[in-house]
C-alpha positions in Angstrom: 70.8 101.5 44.5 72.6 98.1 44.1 70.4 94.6 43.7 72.9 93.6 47.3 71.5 97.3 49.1 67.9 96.5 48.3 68.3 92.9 49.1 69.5 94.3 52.4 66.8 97.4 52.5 63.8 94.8 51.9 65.2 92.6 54.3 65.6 95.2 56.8 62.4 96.1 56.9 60.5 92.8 57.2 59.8 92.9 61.0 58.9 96.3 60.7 56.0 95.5 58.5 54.5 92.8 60.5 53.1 95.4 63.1 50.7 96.5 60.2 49.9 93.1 58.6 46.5 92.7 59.6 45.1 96.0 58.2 42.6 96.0 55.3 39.7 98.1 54.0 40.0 101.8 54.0 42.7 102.4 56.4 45.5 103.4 54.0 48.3 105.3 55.3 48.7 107.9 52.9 51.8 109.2 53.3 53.6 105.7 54.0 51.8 104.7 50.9 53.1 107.6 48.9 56.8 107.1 50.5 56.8 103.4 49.5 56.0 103.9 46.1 58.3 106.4 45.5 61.4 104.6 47.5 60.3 101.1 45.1 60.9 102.9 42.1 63.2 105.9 43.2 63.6 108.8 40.5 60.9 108.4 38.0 57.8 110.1 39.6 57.1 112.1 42.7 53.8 112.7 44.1 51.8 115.7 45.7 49.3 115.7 47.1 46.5 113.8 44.9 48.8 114.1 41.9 51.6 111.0 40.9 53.8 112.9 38.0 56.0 111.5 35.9 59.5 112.4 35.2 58.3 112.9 31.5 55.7 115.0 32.7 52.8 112.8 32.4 50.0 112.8 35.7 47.9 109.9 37.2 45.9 110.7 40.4 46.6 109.1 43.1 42.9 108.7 44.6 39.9 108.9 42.8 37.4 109.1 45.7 35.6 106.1 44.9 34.5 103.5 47.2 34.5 100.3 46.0 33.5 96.6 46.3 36.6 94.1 46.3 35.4 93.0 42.9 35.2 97.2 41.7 39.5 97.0 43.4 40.2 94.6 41.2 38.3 95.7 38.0 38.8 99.4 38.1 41.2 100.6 41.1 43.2 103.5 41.6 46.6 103.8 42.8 45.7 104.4 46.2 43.9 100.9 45.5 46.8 99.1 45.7 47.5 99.7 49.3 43.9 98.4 50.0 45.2 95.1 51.7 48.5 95.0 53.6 51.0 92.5 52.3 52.1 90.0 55.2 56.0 88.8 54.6 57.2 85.1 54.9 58.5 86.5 58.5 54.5 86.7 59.4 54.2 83.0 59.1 51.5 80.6 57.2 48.9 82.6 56.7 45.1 81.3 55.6 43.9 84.3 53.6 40.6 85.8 55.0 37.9 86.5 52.0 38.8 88.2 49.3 42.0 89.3 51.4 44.3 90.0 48.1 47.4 92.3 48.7 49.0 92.5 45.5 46.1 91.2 43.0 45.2 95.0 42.9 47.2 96.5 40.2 46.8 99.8 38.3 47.7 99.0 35.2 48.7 102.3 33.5 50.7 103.0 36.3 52.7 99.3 35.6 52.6 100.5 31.7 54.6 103.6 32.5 57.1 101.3 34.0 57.2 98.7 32.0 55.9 99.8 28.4 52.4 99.7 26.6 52.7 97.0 24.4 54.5 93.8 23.9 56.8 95.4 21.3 58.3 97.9 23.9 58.2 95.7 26.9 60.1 93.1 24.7 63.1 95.7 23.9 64.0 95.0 27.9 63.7 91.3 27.9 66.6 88.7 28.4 66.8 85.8 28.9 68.1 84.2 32.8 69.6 80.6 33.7 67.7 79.4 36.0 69.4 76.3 38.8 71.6 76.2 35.9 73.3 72.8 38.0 69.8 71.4 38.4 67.9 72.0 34.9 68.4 73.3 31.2 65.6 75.8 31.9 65.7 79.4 30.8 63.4 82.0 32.0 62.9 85.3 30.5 62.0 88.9 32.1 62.9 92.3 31.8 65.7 93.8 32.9 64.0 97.4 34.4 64.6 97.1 38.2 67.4 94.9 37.6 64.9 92.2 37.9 66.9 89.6 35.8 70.1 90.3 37.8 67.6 89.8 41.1 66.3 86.4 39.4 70.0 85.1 39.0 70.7 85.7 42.5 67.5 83.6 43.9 68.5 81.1 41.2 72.3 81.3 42.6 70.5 80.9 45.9 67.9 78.3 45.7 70.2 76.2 43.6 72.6 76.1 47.0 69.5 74.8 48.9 69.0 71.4 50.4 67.5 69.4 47.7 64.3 69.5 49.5 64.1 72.7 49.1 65.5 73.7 45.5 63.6 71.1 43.7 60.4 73.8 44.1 62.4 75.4 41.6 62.9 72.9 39.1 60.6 72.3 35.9 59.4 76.8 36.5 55.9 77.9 34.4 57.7 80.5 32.7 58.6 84.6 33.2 57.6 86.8 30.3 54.4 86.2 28.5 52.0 88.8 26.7 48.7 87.7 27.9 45.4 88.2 30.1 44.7 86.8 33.6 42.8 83.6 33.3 39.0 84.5 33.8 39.5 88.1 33.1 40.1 90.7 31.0 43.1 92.4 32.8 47.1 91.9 31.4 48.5 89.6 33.9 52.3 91.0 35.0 53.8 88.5 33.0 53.0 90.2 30.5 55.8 92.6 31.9 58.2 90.5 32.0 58.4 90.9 35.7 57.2 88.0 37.3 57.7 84.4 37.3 55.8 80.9 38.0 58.0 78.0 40.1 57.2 74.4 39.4 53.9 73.7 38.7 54.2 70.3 40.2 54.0 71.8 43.8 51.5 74.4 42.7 48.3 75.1 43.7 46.1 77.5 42.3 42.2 78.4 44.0 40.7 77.9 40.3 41.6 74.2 41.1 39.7 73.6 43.9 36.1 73.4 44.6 34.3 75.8 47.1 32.8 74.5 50.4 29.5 74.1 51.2 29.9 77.4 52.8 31.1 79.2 49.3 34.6 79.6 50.9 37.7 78.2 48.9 39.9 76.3 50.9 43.3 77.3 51.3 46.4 75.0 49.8 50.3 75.3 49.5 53.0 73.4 49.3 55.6 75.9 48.6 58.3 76.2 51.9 58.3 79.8 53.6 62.1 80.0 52.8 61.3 79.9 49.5 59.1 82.6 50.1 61.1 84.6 52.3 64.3 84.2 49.4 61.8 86.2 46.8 60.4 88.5 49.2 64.1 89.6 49.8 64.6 90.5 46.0 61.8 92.8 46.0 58.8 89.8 45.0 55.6 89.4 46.5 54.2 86.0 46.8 50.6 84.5 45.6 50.1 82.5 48.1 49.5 85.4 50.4 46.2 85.7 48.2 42.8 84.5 49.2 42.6 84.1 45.4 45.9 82.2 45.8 48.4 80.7 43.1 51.3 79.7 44.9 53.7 78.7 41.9 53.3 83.4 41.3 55.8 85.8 42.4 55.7 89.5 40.6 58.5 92.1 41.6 56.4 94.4 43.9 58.7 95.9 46.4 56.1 99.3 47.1 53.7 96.3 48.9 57.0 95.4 51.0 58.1 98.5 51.7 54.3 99.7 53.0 55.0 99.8 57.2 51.3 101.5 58.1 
């Protein structure tokens, strides 16, 4: 499939998916989970029933059985997992995540290894380097080319860099793309590490680390990133964290499955 056809595919589906936006907990459509995550990253692994095999043979199950606490998703999840909470698109509108409301933060990470590689040695045998607003800034960011992802990154920088000024100076003076390393306040390789996602300007940033709970305990929601912006990345295949309650607006990571899930 071409980078244009998937464009087109994600973009396709993105009223479709709002009918299912709202859905959390343990409702996982199973077969439209399975058929998501096999149509993201066509011809490398089918599944069967409770079994995810690899096109090297290798096996993951798909659902361990467990129950868990959202702090057990994002510590120990299975596949199935990542489904948990539905993934709302730009189409949805601004959206004030409920608690602990994280689609995407829930990654399996042997299942992103197999994709991507084990270590930083083999993931780095992928990555290139990718002008980005090459008429605006000097900046070069650097991901991996599985999934086409650095051709996808040219085209939003082709893209934004066409944008009003307004709007393509979000892009200017970006956090970075590739970069072997650990979430912040955890112990779990973040998916920069895979050289498949990438931070926007840190000057209209906001992260929930950065902000103090209420009185309440609740963390109150910022952004200053536009929805277009959003909506550009979502149409590449890239999920946004500002969707998160647990939110860091300047992160996109390539995650089609989460924008292909209609439940």
């Amino acid at each position: 499939m071409t980078v244009r056809k998937a464009a087109l595919l994600l973009a396709g589906l993105g009223v479709m998916i709002i009918s299912g936006a709202a859905q959390a907990g343990d409702g996982v459509n199973q077969a439209a989970a399975k058929l998501a995550l096999v149509n993201a990253y066509p011809g490398l692994f089918t599944i069967s029933g409770n079994t995810l095999t690899w096109s090297d043979g290798t096996t993951m199950i798909w659902d361990d059985g467990k129950q868990r606490t959202s702090a057990e998703l994002n510590e120990s999840p299975d596949i199935e997992d990542m489904f948990h909470y539905v993934y709302s698109p730009a189409s949805a509108g601004p959206l004030n995540p409920a608690i602990d409301f994280d689609p995407g933060r829930i990654r399996y990470k042997p299942f992103f290894k197999k994709l991507y590689g084990a270590s930083a040695k083999v993931v780095g045998r992928h990555i290139v380097g990718v002008k980005w607003l090459p008429k605006l800034t000097k900046a070069v960011i650097r991901v991996t080319t599985i999934f086409d992802i650095n051709r996808r990154l040219s085209q939003i920088s082709d893209r934004l860099e066409a944008m009003p000024v307004k709007l393509s100076r979000f892009g200017k003076k970006p956090g970075g793309g590739v970069n072997w390393r650990l979430i912040s306040g955890s112990n779990h390789l973040s998916m920069h590490a895979f050289g498949s996602a990438i931070d926007i300007n840190v000057g209209y940033s906001d992260n929930w680390h950065w902000h103090k709970a209420r009185a309440s305990g609740l963390i109150p929601y910022k952004n200053r990133i536009p929805i277009l912006i959003v909506a550009l990345f979502e149409e590449y295949g890239f999920i946004w964290g500002g969707r998160w309650y647990h939110y860091d607006t300047m992160h996109f990571e390539y995650r089609p499955e989460l924008l292909l899930y209609r439940p």
